[in-house]
N, C-alpha and C positions, 0 to 999 in steps of 0.2 A: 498322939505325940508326933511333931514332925520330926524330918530327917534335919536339920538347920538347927532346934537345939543339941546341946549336950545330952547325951546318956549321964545320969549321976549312978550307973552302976559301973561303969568304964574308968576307970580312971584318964585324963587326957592325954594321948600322945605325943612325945617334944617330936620335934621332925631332925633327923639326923643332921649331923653339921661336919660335915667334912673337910680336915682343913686343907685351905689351898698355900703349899708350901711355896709354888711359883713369886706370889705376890708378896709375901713376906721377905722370899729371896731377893727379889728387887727391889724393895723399900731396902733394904739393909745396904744392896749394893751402889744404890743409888743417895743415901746418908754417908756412907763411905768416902766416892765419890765430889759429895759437897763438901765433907772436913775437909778432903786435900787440898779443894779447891781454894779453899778459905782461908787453908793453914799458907800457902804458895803465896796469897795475896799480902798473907801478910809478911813473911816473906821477901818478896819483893817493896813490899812499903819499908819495911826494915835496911833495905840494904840501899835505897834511894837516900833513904835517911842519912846515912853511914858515907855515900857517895857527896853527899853535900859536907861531910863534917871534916874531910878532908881524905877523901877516898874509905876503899875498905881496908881493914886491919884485921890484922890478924889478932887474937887474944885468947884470954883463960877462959872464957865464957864460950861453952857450947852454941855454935851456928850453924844455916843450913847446910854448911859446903863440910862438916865433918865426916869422918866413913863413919859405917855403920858396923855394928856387929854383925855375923851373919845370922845368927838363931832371929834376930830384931827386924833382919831384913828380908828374911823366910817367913816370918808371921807376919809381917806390911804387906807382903805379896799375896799371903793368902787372903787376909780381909780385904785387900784392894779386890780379887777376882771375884769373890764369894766360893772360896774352895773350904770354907769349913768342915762341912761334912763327907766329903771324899776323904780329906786326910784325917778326919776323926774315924773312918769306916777301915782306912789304912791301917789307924793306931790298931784299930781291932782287931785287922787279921795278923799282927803282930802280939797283938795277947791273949790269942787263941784259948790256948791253953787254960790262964788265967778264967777265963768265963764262962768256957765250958766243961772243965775238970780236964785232968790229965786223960782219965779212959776212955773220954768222948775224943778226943783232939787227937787220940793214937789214931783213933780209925776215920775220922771224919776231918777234912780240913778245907776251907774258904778259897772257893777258884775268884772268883770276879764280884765286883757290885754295879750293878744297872744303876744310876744315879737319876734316871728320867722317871724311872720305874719302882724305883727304889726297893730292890729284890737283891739278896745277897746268894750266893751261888754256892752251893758247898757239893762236896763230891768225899761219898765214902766208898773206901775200900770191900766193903761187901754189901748185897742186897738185904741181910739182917740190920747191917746198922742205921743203912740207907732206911727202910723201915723204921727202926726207934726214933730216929730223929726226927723223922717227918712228926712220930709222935710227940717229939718234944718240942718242935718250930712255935710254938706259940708261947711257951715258955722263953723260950728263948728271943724272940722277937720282942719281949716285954723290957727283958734284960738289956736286951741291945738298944732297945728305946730308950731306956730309963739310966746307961750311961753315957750314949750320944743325944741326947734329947727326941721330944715329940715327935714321931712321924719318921725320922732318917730309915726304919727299916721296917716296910709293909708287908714284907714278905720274906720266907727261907725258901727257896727252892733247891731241892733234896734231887744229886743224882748218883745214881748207883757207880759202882766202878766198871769204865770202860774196859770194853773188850779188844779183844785182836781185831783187827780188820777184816771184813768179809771178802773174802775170794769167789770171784765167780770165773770157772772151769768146764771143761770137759765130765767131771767128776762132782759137780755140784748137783743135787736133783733142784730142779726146778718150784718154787714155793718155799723153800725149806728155810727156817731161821738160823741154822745153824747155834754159832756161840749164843744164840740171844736170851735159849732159856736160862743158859746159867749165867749170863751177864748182865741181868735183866733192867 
């Protein structure tokens, strides 16, 4: 038997497929980008129009020059940037609570999210819970995927609760961890 057929006792292996968020986010912002573009042009062809008919006018009919609400022109801004999923990952550490129950959210709470890296930061108040969580990060990273969509969270990174600051003295011995066993 060569190496160049299949094994038919192997079943065949798919090759993993990882996806690359990068190019999706720049197709999006770059679609974005051309509706404005498009929307502007016409726009402008409208008020050329409007110019010839015997200037512009005002009227009952919504036009480009109207304000805007502000909630309308806080979500233009963000699909203009491609800031979806920072301020979806925002939403989340404002509903803490809601997605990870109340007794996990007492001791454990959301410092930062890496959006490059896309890791969310959490920091509990004791190296026990610090512990459970990390056992539960994957549960939890499912969750947080599957109400922010695919991929926004690769990872939980779990830190224990900061200690006092280390003093270096006269009276410190040399090596010594000090706070670090119980702050771990």
């Amino acid at each position: 038997m060569s190496t160049d057929e299949p094994n038919p006792q192997q079943p065949p292996q798919a090759p993993e497929k990882t996806p690359e968020p990068s190019g999706v986010d720049l197709a999006r912002v770059a679609l974005r980008a051309a509706k404005e573009q498009a929307r502007a042009r016409g726009d402008a062809a409208q008020q050329k129009k409007q110019a010839r008919r015997g200037g512009l006018r005002s009227g009952a009919r919504a036009d480009g020059r109207d304000p805007m609400a502000l909630g309308a022109a806080i979500n233009r801004l963000i699909t203009e940037r491609g800031w979806e999923t920072p301020a979806a990952v925002g939403g989340v550490m404002g509903r803490w609570p809601q997605i990870v129950g109340e007794d996990v959210a007492k001791h454990c709470e959301p410092e930062k999210y890496d959006e490059d890296e896309r890791v969310l930061v959490v920091r509990c108040d004791s190296t026990a819970w610090a512990t459970n969580l990390r056992l539960l990060a994957p549960t939890l990273v499912a969750r947080l995927n599957e109400d922010l969509g695919h991929g926004a969270v690769k990872m939980i990174k779990v830190n224990g609760p900061a200690g006092p600051a280390r003093r270096y003295g006269p009276l410190r011995a040399p090596g010594s961890t000090g706070p670090g066993d119980t702050y771990g």
